[in-house]
Structures are given as C-alpha cells and as structure tokens.
C-alpha positions in Angstrom: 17.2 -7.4 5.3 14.1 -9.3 3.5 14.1 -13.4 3.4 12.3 -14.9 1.0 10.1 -18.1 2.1 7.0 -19.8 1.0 3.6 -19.8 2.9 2.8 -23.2 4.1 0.0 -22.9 6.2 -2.9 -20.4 6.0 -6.0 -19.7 7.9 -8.7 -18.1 5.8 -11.0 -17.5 8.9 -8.6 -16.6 11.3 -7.0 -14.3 9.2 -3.6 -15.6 9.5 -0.8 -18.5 8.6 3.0 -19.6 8.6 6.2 -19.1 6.2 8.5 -21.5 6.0 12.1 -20.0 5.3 15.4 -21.6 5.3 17.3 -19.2 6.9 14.9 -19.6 10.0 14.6 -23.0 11.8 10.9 -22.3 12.7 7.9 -21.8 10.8 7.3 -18.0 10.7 3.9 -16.5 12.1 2.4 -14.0 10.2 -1.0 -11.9 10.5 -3.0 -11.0 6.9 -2.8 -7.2 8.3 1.1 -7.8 7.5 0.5 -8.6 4.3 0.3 -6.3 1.4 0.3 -7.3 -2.6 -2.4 -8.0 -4.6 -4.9 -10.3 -3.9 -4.6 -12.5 -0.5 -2.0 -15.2 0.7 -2.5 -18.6 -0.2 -0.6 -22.0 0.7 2.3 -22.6 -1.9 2.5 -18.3 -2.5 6.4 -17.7 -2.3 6.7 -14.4 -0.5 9.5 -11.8 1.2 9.1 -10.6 4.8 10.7 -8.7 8.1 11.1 -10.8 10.8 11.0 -10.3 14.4 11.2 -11.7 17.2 8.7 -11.0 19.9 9.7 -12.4 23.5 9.5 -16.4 23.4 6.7 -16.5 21.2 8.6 -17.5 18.3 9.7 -15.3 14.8 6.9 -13.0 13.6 6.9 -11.7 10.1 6.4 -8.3 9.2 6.1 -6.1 5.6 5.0 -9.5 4.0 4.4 -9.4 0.0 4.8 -11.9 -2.9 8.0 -12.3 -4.1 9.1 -10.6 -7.5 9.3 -14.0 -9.4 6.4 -15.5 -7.3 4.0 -18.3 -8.8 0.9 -17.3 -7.5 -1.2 -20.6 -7.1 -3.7 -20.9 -9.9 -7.4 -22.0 -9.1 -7.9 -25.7 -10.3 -8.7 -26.5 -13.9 -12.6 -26.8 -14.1 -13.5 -31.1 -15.3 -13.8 -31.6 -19.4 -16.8 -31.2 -20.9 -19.0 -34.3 -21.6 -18.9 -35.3 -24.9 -22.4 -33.7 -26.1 -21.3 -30.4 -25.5 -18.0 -31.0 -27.0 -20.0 -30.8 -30.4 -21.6 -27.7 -29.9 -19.8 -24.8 -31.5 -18.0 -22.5 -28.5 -16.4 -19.5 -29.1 -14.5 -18.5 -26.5 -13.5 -14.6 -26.4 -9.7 -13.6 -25.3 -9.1 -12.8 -21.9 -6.6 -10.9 -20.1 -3.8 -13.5 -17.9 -3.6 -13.2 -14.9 -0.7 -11.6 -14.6 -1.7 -8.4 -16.8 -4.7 -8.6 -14.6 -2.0 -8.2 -11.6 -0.2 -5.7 -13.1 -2.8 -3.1 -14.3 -4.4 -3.4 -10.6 -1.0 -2.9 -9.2 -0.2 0.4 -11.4 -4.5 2.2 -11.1 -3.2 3.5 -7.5 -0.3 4.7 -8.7 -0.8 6.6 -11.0 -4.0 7.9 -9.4 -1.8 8.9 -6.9 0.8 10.9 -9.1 -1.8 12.4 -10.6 -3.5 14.0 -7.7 0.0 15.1 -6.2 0.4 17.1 -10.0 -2.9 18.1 -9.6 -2.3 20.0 -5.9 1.0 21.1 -7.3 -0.8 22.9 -10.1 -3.3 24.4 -7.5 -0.3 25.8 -5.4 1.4 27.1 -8.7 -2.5 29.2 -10.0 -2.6 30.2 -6.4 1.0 31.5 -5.7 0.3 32.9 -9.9 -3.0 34.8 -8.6 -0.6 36.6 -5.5 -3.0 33.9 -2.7 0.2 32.5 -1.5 4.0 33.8 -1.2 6.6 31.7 -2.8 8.1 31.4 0.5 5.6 28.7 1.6 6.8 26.1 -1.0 9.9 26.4 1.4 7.6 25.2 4.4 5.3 22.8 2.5 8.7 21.3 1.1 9.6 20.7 5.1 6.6 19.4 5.9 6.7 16.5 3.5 10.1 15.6 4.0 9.2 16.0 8.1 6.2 13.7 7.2 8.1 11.2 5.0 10.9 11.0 8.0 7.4 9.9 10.3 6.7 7.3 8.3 10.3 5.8 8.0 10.8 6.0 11.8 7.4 4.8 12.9 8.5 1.7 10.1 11.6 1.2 12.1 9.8 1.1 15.4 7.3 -1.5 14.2 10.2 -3.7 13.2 12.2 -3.2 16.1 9.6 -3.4 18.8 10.2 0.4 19.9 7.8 3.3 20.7 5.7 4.1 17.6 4.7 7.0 16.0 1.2 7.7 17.1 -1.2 7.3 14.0 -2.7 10.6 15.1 0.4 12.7 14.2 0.6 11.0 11.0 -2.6 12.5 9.7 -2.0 15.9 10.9 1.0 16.1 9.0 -0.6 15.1 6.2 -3.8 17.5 6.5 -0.9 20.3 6.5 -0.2 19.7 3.6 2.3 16.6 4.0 -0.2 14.1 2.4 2.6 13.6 -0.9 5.3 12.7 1.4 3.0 10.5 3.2 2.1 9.0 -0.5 5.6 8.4 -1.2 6.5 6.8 2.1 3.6 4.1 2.2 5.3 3.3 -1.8 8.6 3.2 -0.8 8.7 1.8 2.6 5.4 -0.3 2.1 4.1 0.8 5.4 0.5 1.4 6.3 -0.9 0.2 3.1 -2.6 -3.0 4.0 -4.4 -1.0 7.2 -7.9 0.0 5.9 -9.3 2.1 9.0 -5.8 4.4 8.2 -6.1 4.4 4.8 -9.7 6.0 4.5 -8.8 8.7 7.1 -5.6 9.2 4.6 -7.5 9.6 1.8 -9.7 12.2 3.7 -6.8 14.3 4.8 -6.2 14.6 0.9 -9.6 15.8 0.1 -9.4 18.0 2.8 -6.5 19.8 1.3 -7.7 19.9 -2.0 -10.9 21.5 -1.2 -9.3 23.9 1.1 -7.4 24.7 -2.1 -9.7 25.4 -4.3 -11.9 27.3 -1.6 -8.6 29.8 -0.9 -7.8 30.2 -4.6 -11.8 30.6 -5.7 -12.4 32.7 -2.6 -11.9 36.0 -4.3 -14.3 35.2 -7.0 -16.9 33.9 -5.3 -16.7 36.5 -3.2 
C-alpha cells in the first residue's frame, strides 16, 4: 500500500534525497531513477511511494510520484519593476498555468501510445483481410500480451520485495513478438520502467521493429 509524505531534502547533483512520512519514524531514502511524474522532485513536493526495507540501511522508497493533490513548489516571484519601466506600456500575452502545462505533457504519451497500439491493430486486421495471416494468431498474439503484461507485474513485485527479477532481456523479447501493447499497458498501470531511459529507447525500438515488419509482410506481395 502507497504512503503519502513530503520530500524534505534533495540532492540535485547526486541525484537523490529524503521523504519524510508519518507513518515511518525515519526519513525515507529515495533515488531520482525511483521517481516518475512530470518534471523532477523538489524540497516541499508532497509525493506517494513503496517502501522497503533493505537490510539495516534504513527504509528505501520505491514507485515514487507526486501526489494527486500535490502543490508543486513554484519558482520565486521575479523583484518589481523600478519605477521607470512601470510607465512604459507592457502588454503581456496569456499564458498557459502550470498545471494545464502539466496536464497536456502528462496526456501527449498517452495518447501517442493508444494510437500506435490502433494503428498495429489495423495492420493485423488489412493483413488477416488480405489472407497474410490466419485468424488463429490473434489467439497467440492475445497470449503473448497478457504473458508479457504478467512479466511486468511480477518483475514489479520482485523489485518491491527484494526477490529475483525478471531479466530486462526477456522483457524486450516479448515485446518484439508482438507483446509491446501489453508491455504499454503495464509500464501505465503498474508505473514500472518508466522513469529508466536506457529501457525505454530499446522499448520503443521493439515497437518499430514490429511495425516495419508489419508493413514489410503485408506490402510484400506487392512489392514483389
């Protein structure tokens, strides 16, 4: 179960800092490869987290991301003019808040990612339409993603529990056999590998992978 605290110290260089929860009588330690949300923690930034407990090195958090009613600390005001250039006319166009900001950065991914998933579902549809594939093999690419979304849940369940994990290897094969949706879903659901960046580009190359192989297979007989 998630606790909510707030971060009170954080290390820009080192790349990490401290949440301070009530439930917990020690400040929690937490690295900024934990952390997923938009932009980057910050002292004061109230936040939900996993914790763990690794040997006697103190509470670790894990899964760390701003809470849903989080005030995310605002940069200070800039000084007041001086009082020449407060008679100079200045017109001063409307800008998006911060929070819309937030919210339209937080939704681009998403629905890139919906839309390339209806994208390679149309692809298997023209190709099973054009007799390239049986409409058996929606059976296996159905198992696959569930098979690949059940990888992701249980290497989750490792990382929290301090078991054996699921080899990051394994992962990306599933996906470049057609299990790269599942995979999608997972990382949304269980917010797992989505703060990783090394992982995340070799992701995003399984799903070109399968898309070009797509289009090859079903454009084969015409460009052949």
């Amino acid at each position: 179960m998630k606790k909510q605290g707030t971060v009170v110290r954080w290390e820009a260089e080192k790349a990490f800092g401290f949440i301070r929860c009530p439930q917990i009588t020690a400040d929690v330690f937490f690295h900024q490869r934990d952390f997923s949300g938009p932009g980057k923690p910050a002292e004061g930034l109230q936040v939900m987290f996993e914790d763990i407990h690794v040997g006697g090195k103190g509470p670790r958090a894990l899964s760390v991301e701003p809470a849903r009613n989080a005030i995310i600390p605002e940069p200070p005001a800039p000084p007041p003019p001086p009082a020449a250039a407060e008679l100079l006319p200045c017109s001063q166009p409307a800008a998006r808040t911060r929070s819309q900001w937030q919210k339209r950065r937080e939704e681009r991914p998403l629905w890139i990612g919906l839309g390339l998933i209806a994208f390679w579902l149309l692809l298997w549809l023209v190709g099973i339409g054009m007799g390239r594939f049986p409409w058996v093999i929606l059976t296996a690419v159905v198992l696959v993603n569930l098979a690949t979304f059940y990888m992701y849940w249980r290497d989750k369940d490792a990382a929290i529990n301090e078991t054996v994990r699921t080899p990051e290897d394994w992962l990306h094969a599933l996906a470049v056999a057609g299990g790269w949706p599942g995979a999608w879903f997972a990382q949304q659901i269980l917010r797992h590998k989505t703060s990783k960046q090394p992982f995340r580009l070799i992701y995003w190359g399984t799903v070109a992978v399968n898309m070009l192989a797509l289009l090859a297979w079903i454009a084969w007989p015409s460009i052949r």
